[in-house]
C-alpha positions in Angstrom: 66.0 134.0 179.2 69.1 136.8 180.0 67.3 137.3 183.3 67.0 133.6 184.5 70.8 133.1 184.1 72.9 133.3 187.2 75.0 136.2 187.1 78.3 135.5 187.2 80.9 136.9 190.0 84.0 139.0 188.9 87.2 136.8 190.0 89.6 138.2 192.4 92.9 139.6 190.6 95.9 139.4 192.5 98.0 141.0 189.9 97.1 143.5 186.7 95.7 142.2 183.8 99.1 142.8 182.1 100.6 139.8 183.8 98.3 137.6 181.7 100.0 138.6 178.5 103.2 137.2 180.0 105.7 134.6 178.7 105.8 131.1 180.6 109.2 131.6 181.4 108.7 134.9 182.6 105.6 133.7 185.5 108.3 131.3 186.7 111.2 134.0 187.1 108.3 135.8 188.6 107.3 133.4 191.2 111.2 132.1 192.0 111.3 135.7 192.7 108.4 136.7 195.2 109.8 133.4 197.0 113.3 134.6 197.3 111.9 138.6 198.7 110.0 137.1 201.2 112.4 134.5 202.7 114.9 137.3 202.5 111.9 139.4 204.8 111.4 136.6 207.1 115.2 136.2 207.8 115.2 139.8 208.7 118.1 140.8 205.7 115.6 142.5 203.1 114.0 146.3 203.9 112.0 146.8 201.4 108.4 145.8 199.4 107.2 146.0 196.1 104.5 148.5 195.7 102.0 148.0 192.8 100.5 151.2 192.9 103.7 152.5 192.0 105.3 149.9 190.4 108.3 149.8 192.2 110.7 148.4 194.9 110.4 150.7 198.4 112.1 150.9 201.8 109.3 150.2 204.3 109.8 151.4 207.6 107.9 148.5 209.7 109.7 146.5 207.3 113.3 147.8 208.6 111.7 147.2 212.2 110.9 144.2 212.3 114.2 143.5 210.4 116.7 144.9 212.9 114.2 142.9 216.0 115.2 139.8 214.2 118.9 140.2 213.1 119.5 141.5 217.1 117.4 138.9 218.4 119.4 136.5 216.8 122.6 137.7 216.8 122.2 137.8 221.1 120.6 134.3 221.1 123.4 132.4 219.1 126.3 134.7 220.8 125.0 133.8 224.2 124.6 129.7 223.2 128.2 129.9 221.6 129.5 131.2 224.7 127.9 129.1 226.9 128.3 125.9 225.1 132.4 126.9 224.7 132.7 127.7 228.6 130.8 124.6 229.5 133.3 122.5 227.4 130.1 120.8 225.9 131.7 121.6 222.1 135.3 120.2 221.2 137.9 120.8 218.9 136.5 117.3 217.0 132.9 118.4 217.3 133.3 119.1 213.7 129.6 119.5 212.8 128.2 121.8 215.5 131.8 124.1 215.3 130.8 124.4 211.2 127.0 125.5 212.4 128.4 127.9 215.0 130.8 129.4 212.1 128.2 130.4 210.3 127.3 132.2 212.9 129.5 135.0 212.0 128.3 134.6 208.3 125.1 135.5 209.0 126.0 138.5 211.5 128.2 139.8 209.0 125.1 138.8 206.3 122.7 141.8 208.6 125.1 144.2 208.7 126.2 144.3 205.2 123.0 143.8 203.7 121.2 146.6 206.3 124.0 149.0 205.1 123.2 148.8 201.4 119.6 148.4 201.4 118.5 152.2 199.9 121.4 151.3 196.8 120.1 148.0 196.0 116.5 148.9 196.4 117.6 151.2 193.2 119.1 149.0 191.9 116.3 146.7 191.4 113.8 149.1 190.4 116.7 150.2 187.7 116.8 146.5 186.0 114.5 145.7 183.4 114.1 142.0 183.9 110.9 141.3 183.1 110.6 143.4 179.7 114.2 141.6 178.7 112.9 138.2 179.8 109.5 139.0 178.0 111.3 139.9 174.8 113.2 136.8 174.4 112.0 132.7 173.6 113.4 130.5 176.1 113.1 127.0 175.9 111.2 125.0 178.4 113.7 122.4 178.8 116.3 125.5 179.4 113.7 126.8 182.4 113.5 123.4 183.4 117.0 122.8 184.1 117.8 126.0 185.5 114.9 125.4 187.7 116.8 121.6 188.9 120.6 123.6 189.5 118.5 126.2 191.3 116.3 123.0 193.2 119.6 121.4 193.9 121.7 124.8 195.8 118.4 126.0 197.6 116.2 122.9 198.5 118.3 119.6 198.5 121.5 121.4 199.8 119.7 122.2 202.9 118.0 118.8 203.3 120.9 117.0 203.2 122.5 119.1 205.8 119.4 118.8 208.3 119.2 115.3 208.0 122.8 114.6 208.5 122.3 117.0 211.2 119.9 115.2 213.1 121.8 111.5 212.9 125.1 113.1 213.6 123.4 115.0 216.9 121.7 111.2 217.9 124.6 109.8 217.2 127.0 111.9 218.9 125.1 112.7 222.1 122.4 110.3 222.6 122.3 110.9 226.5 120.6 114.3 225.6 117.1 114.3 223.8 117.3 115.6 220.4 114.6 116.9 218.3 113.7 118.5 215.1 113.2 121.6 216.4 116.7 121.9 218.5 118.2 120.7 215.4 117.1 123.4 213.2 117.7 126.1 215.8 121.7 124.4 215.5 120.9 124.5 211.2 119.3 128.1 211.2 122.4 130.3 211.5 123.8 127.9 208.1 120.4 129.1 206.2 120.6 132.3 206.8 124.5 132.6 205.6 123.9 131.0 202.6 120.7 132.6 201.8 122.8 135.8 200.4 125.0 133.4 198.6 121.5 132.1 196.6 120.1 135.3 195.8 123.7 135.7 193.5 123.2 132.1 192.2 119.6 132.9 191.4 120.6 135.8 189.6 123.0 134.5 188.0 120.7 131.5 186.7 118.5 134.2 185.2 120.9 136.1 183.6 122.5 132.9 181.6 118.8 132.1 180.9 118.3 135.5 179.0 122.4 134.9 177.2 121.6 131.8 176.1 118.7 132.8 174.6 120.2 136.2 172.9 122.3 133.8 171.4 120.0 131.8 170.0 118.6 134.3 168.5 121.9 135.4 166.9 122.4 132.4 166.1 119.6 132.2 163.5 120.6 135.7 162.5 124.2 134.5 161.4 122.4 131.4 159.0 120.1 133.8 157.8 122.3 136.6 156.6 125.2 134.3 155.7 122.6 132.0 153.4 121.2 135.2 151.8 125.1 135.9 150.2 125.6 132.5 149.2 126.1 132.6 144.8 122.1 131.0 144.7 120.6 133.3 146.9 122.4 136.7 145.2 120.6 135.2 142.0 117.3 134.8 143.5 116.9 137.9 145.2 117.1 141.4 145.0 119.4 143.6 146.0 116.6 145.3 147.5 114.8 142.9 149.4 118.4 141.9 150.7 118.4 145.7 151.7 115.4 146.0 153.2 116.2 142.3 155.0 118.8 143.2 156.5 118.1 146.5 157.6 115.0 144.9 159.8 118.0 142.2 161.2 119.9 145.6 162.2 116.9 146.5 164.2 117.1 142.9 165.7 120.1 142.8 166.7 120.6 146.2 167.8 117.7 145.3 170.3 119.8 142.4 171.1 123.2 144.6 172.0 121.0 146.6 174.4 119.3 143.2 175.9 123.1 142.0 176.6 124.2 144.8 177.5 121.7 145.6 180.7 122.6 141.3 181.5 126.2 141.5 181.8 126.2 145.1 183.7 123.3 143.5 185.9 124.7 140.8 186.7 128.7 142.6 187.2 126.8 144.7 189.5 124.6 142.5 191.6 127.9 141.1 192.7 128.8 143.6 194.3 125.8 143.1 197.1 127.0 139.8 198.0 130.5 139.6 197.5 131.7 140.2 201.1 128.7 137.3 201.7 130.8 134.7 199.6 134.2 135.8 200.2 133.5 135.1 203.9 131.7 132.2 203.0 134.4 130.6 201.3 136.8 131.2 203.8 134.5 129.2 206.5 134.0 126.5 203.9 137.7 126.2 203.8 138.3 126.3 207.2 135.3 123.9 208.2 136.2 121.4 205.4 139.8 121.4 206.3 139.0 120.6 210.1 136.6 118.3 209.4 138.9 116.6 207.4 141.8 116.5 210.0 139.4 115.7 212.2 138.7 112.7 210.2 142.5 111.8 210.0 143.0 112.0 214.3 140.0 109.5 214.9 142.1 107.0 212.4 145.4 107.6 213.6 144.5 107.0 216.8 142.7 104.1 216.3 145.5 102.6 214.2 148.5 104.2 215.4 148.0 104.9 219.3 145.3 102.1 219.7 143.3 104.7 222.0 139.4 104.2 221.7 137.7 102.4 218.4 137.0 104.2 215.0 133.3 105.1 214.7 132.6 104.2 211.1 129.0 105.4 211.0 129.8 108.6 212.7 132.4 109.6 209.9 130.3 109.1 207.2 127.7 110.9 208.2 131.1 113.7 208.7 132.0 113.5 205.4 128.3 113.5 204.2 128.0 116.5 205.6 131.4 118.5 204.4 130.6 117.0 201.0 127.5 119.5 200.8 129.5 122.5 200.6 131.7 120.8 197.8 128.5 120.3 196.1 127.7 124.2 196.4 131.2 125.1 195.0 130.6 122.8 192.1 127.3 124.2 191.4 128.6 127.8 191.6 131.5 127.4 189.2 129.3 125.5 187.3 126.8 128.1 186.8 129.7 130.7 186.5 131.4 129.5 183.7 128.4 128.6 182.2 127.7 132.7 181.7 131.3 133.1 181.3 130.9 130.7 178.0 127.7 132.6 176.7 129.4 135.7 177.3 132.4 134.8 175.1 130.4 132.6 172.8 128.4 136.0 171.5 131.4 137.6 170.4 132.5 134.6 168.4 128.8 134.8 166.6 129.5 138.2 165.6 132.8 136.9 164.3 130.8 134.3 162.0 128.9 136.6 160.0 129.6 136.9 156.5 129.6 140.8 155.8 131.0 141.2 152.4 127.6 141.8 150.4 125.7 142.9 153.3 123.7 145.9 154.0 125.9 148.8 155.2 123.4 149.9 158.5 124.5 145.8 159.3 127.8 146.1 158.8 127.9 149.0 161.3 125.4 147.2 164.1 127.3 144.2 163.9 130.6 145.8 164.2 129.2 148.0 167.0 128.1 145.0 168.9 131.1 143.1 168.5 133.1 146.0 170.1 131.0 146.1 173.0 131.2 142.4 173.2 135.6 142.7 172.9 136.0 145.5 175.0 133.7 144.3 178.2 136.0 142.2 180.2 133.3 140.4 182.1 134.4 139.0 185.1 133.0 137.1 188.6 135.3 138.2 191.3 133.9 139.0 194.7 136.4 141.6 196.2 139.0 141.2 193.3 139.8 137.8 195.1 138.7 134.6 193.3 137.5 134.6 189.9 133.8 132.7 189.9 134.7 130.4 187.1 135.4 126.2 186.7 138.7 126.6 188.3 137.3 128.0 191.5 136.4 124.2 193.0 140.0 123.0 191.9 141.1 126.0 193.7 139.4 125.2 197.0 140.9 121.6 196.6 144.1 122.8 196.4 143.9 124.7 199.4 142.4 121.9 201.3 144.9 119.6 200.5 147.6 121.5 201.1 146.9 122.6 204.4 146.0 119.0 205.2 149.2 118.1 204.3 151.1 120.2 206.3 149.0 119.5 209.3 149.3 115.4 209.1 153.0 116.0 208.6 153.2 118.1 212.0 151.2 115.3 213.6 153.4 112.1 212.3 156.2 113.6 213.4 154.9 114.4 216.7 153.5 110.9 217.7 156.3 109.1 215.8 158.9 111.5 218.1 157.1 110.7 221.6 157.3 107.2 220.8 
């Protein structure tokens, strides 16, 4: 009967059998990942490829090729259509949109350079972080994944949306004599991609890394009820000193795993900063810039509509304006957001460690919890690109402050120069 039965044919593995003894969370990290490497090989800003054979992160020649084709080919195409579209006076100083686009356009050349010149260090570093043995170690929630997975949806997928649609009604709107497509509009939307794509990879990252805080302190967490219930007056009755002992010497080994786990994510993620920080810095600076002009910009097609009585107020055209400088206000919010998030778990460890009750406990625990909380004190972790601006939830009333004050300075200096020609 063996020999009647179809024999069956060995499936195709993609990846080693290991992967299969994988966490849930970790396959997702794992995917967002391979996503992220190859857009960041398409755009031209990423060298290398992971070799499985090896098991680790490589500079690829062909790779580095095609990489420099695409970041020159670029960089001539969008020069040469800046130029020619400035000389030909077809963009003006209230062509708010299309100036913002051509903006990035520096972004993105500054975006090649930097991240060709560092690509041998942060090829080591990646093969030097342990992120899928830490993730694999820890239980995360799913509802945790799942909304790390929306904040990360929201920056990287509807961010962009938003801006290509707006694109396309604001270029229909604003010059319907010329014929607009899809196409010409993401060739107008493509240097804005690649600036910000940089900017994601630090956002992803730092998604992941409060991912693996919260859930170290979860985990602490239950360690402080446990070892706190255990010397409560009932407990000390119903159990021996030595299973209290040997209790807490396996909690020791817990949470001395735990100090190394946070550890390697707050020196990760301090670290990773450092490959994109010239990438956001400059990226804030054009945000500020854009969204201030676009704002102004706002303010001259009202005042002179209600103040010189020159040409009518487009109403549909300024909405789809400040549609489109709300996006990078959304970004901000989502960055600080994120930001202080870690900041919070970060600081939120150390007041765990503070909790525990350590008066009958197990010497060894005494001196890992001690240990840990020193590490914890002494590691000022902070999120500042350059030494500039700290990433944290004053950073988007920073921005606004900025804004606003250079707004008001520049409506003052244009009241008082209509009001003195009249």
């Amino acid at each position: 009967m063996d020999i009647l039965k179809e024999p069956t044919t060995p499936k195709l593995r993609l990846l080693p059998r290991r992967f299969d003894r994988w966490k849930v969370h970790s396959k997702i990290v794992l995917s967002c990942l391979s996503i992220t490497i190859f857009l960041n090989t398409l755009y031209g800003l990423y060298w290398g490829r992971f070799s499985l054979k090896r098991g680790k992160f490589l500079v690829s020649k062909p790779l580095a090729v095609y990489s420099i084709s695409v970041g020159l080919g670029l960089g001539v195409y969008y020069v040469l259509q800046v130029y020619e579209e400035f000389t030909s006076g077809r963009i003006t100083s209230r062509d708010t949109i299309k100036i913002y686009c051509y903006m990035n356009v520096c972004i993105c050349l500054l975006n090649y350079v930097t991240q060709w010149a560092i690509t041998g260090s942060f090829v080591r570093f990646q093969n030097s972080v342990p992120l899928f043995r830490v993730s694999n170690a820890l239980d995360m929630s799913m509802l945790m994944v799942w909304r790390a997975l929306i904040d990360s949806g929201v920056k990287m997928v509807l961010c962009p949306l938003i801006v290509y649609v707006t694109l396309i009604l604001y270029q229909h709107r604003a010059h319907p004599d010329r014929e607009w497509t899809s196409l010409a509009s993401f060739r107008t939307m493509l240097p804005l991609i690649i600036s910000n794509q940089v900017n994601n990879c630090f956002f992803g990252g730092l998604v992941i890394a409060n991912l693996i805080t919260t859930a170290i302190n979860k985990r602490i967490r239950s360690i402080v009820r446990e070892v706190n219930m255990m010397q409560t007056p009932l407990q000390m009755e119903l159990q021996k000193p030595y299973y209290r002992m040997q209790r807490c010497c396996e909690l020791a080994d817990n949470l001395d795993e735990l100090a190394i786990k946070y550890s390697l994510t707050v020196s990760c993620s301090s670290r990773y900063l450092r490959f994109t920080d010239w990438s956001m810095v400059v990226s804030m600076v054009m945000n500020l810039i854009g969204i201030t002009m676009g704002l102004y910009n706002q303010y001259l097609a009202i005042a002179d509509y209600y103040i010189n009585e020159e040409e009518s107020f487009d109403l549909h055209q300024a909405i789809v304006q400040l549609i489109f400088l709300s996006v990078p206000f959304m970004e901000l919010i989502l960055v600080s957001r994120i930001s202080n998030q870690m900041l919070q778990e970060t600081k939120q460890t150390g007041d765990l460690l503070q909790c525990i009750d350590l008066q009958h406990a197990d010497v060894r625990f005494k001196q890992v919890v001690n240990s840990f909380w020193l590490q914890v004190s002494t590691f000022d972790y902070k999120l500042m690109p350059l030494g500039l601006l700290e990433l944290n939830s004053s950073l988007v009333n920073t921005i606004f402050s900025a804004v606003t004050g250079f707004l008001l300075i520049l409506i003052q200096s244009d009241l008082t120069l209509r009001f003195s020609l009249k």
